[in-house]
C-alpha positions as CSV (number, residue, x, y, z in Angstrom):
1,X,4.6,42.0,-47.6
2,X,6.0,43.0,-50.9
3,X,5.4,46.9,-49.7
4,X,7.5,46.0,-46.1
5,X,10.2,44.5,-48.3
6,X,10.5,47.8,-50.7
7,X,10.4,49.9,-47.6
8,X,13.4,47.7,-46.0
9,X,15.4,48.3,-49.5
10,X,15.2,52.2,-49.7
11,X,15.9,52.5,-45.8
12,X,18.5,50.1,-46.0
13,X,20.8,51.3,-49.1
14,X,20.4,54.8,-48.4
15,X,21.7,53.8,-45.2
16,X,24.7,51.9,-46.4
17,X,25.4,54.2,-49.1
18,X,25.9,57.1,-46.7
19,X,28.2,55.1,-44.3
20,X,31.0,53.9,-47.3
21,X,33.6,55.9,-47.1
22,X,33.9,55.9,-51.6
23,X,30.4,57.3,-52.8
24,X,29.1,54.6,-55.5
25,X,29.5,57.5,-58.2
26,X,33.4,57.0,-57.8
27,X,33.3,53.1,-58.4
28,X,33.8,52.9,-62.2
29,X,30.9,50.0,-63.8
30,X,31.6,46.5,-64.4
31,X,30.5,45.1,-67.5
32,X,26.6,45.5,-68.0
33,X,24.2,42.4,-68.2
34,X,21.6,42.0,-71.6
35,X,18.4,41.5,-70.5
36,X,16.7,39.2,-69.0
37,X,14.5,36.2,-70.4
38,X,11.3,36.0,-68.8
39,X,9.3,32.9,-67.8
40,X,6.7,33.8,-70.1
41,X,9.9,33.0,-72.8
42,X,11.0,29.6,-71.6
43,X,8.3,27.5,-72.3
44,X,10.4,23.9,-72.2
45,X,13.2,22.6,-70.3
46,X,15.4,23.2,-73.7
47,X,15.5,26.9,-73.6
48,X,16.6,26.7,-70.0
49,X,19.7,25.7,-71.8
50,X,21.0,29.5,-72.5
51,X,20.4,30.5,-68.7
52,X,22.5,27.9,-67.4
53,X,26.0,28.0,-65.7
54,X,27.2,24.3,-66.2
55,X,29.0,24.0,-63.2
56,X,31.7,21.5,-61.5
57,X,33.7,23.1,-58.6
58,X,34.5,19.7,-56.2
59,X,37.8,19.5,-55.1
60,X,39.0,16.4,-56.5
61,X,37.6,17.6,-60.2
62,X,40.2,16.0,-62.6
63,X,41.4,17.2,-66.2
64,X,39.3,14.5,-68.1
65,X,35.7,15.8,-66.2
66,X,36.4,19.8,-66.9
67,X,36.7,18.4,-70.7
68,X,33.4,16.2,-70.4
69,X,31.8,19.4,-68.7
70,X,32.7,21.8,-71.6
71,X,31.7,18.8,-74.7
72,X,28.1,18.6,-72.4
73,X,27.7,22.6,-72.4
74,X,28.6,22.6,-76.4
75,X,26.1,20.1,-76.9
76,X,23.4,21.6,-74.7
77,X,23.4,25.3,-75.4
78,X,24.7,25.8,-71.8
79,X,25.8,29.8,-71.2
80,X,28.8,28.8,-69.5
81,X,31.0,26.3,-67.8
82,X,31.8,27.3,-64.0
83,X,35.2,25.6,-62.7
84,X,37.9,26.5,-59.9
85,X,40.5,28.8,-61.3
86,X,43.1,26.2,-62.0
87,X,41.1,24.5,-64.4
88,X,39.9,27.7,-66.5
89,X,42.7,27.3,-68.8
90,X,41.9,24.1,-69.5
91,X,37.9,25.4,-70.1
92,X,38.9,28.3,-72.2
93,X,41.0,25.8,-74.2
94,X,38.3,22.9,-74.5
95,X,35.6,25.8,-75.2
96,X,37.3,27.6,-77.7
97,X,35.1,28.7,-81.2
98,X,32.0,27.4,-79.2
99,X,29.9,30.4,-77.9
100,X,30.1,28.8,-74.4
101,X,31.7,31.1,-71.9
102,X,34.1,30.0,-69.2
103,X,33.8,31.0,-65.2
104,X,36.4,30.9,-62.8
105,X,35.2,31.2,-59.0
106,X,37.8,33.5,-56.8
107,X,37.5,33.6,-53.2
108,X,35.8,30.5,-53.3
109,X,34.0,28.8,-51.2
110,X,34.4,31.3,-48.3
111,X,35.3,35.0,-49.4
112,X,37.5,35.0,-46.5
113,X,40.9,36.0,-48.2
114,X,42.6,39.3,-48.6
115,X,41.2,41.5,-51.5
116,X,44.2,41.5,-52.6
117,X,44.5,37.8,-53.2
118,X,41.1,37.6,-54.8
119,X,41.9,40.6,-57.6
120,X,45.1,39.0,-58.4
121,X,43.4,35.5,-58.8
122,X,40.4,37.4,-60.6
123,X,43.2,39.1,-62.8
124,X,44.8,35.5,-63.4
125,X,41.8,33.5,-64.6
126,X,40.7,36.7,-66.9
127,X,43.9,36.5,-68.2
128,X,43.9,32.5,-68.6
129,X,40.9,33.4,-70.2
130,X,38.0,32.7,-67.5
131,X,34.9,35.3,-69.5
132,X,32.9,36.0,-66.1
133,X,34.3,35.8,-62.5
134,X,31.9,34.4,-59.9
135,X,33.3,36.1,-56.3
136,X,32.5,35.0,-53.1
137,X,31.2,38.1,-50.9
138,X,33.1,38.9,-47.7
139,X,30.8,37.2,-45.3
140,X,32.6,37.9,-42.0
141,X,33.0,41.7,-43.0
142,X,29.3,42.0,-43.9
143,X,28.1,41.2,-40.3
144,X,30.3,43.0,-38.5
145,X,28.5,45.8,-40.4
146,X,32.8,46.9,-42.4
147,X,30.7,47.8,-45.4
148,X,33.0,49.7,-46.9
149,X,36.0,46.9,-46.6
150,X,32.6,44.7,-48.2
151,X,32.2,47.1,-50.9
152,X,36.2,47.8,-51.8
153,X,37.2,44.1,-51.7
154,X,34.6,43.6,-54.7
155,X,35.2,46.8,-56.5
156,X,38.9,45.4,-56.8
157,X,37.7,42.6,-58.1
158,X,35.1,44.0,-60.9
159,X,38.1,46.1,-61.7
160,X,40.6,43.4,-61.3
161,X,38.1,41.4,-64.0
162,X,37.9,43.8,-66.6
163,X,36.7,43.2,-69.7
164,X,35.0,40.6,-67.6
165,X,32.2,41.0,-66.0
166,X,31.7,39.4,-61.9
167,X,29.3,37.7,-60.2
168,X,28.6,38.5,-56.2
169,X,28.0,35.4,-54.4
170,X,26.4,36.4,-51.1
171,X,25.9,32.8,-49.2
172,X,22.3,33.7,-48.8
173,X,21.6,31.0,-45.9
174,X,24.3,32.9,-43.8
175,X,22.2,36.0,-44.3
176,X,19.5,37.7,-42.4
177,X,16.8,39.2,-44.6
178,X,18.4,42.9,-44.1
179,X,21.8,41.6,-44.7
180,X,20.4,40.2,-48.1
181,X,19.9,43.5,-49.2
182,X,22.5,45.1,-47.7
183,X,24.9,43.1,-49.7
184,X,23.1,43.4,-53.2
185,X,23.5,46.7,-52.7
186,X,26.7,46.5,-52.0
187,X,27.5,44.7,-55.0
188,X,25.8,47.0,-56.9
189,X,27.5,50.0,-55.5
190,X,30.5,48.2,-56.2
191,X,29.9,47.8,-60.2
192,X,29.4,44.0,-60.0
193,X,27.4,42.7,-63.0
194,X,25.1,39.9,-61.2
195,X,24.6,38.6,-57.5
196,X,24.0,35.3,-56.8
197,X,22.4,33.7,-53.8
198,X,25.2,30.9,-52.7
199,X,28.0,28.5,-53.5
200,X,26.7,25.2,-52.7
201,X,29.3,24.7,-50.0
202,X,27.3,25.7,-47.4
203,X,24.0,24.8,-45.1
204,X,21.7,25.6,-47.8
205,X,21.2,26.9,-51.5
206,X,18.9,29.2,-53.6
207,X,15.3,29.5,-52.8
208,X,12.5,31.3,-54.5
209,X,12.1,34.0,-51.3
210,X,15.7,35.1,-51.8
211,X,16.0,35.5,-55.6
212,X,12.9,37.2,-55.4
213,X,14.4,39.7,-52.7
214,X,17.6,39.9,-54.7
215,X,15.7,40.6,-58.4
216,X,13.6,43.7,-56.3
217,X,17.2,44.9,-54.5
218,X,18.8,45.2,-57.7
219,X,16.1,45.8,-60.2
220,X,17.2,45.0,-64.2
221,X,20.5,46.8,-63.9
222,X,21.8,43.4,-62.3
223,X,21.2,40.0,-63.0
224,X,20.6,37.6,-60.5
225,X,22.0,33.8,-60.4
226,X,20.5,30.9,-58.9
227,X,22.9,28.8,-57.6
228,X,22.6,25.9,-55.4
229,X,20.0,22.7,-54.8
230,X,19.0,23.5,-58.2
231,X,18.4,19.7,-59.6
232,X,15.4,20.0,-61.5
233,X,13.5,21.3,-64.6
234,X,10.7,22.6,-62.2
235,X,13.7,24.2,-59.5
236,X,14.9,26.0,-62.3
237,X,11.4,27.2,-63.6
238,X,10.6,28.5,-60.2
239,X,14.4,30.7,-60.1
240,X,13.2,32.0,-63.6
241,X,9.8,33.2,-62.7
242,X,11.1,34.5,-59.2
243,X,13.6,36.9,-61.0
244,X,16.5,34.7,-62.0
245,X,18.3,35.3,-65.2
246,X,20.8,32.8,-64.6
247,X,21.1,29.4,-62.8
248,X,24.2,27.6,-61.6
249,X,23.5,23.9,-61.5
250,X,25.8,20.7,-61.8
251,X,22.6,19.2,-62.8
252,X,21.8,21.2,-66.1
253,X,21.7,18.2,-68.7
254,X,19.3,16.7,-66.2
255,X,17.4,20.0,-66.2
256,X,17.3,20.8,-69.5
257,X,16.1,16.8,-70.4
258,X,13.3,16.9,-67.7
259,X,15.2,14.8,-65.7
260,X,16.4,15.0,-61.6
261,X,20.1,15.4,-61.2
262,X,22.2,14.0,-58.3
263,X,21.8,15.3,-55.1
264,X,24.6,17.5,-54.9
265,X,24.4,21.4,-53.7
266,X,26.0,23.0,-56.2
């Protein structure tokens, strides 16, 4: 199975890489990723705490609970705080002289706006001071098979980000196995920093096949972020030894306390 899956990869994005119409060599990089931590190094639910994007993106997310998220990352260790663009002010403000980062999603949750619109929010938040940039992945454009409009929309955005480095979401249970990696490719073409398998908002999350699939698409140039269903310290053990080098949870002080968190997707 694992040989099938690295013949699919090398057939697949030498395919795509000879249909896009700007050769990957013309994309300038994003931002590049440290590496990873291995599950052999996170032996307790504690040092999950470093891997983790805390993350609250519901729609009625007041002022008071994007403060409570960024005291709970401080206290925890957490990488990051993940929050909707009009509250990464408010983050970058409530996170400052901490060494927790703050994440603004663009796009979110469907990836179905103009490029344009997603740079200029990506070019916002970055400037409102949003660290990383979690993008949601041109869905609709993927499966009609536009990879280059796929590829362009987030190479505006990785350029849009700079110095800040983007995250691919892909919406992994909208995907077909070849469309998986087709779109890390994609992203990787496109000088994204990470992919991640989903945003929560959708039929399903992150499973252990697809970040798996994802960490042998992209190899350790990329990282790969588990995101979605993610409640537990064992959920995020599996992401970890599956390939994951970050995890997007709601969850985390739950995770990171050996706890289960509330059954929300994201």
């Amino acid at each position: 199975m694992a040989e099938d899956v690295e013949v699919l990869v090398a057939a697949v994005t030498e395919r795509i890489l000879r249909r896009l119409e700007s050769p990957r060599e013309q994309v300038p990089p994003g931002p590049r990723v440290p590496p990873r931590l291995t599950i052999e190094e996170v032996k307790t639910s504690a040092e999950l705490a470093p891997l983790i994007d805390h993350t609250l993106l519901k729609a009625d997310a007041t002022p008071g609970e994007i403060v409570t998220l960024c005291e709970e990352a401080k206290t925890h260790g957490f990488a990051t705080v993940c929050v909707n663009s009009s509250h990464v002010a408010a983050a970058a403000r409530a996170l400052a002289g901490s060494s927790v980062l703050p994440i603004a999603v663009v796009g979110f949750p469907l990836g179905a706006g103009l490029s344009l619109a997603k740079a200029c929010e990506a070019r916002e938040a970055v400037r409102l001071g949003a660290r990383e940039i979690d993008m949601v992945l041109n869905v609709g454009a993927l499966k009609a098979k536009d990879y280059a409009l796929v590829q362009r929309d987030i190479a505006e955005v990785v350029q849009a980000s700079q110095p800040s480095l983007v995250k691919v979401i892909l919406e992994t249970s909208m995907l077909t196995q070849e469309e998986k990696v087709i779109a890390c490719a994609l992203a990787k073409s496109a000088g994204a920093a990470y992919v991640k398998t989903s945003t929560g908002f959708s039929s399903a999350g992150a499973t252990v096949e697809d970040v798996a699939l994802m960490r042998r698409v992209v190899g350790e140039d990329l990282g790969v972020k588990a995101s979605g269903g993610v409640r537990t310290t064992d959920d995020a053990m599996k992401m970890v030894a599956a390939g994951a080098s970050r995890i997007g949870a709601s969850a985390s002080v739950a995770i990171v306390t050996g706890q289960k968190g509330p059954s929300t997707q994201y």
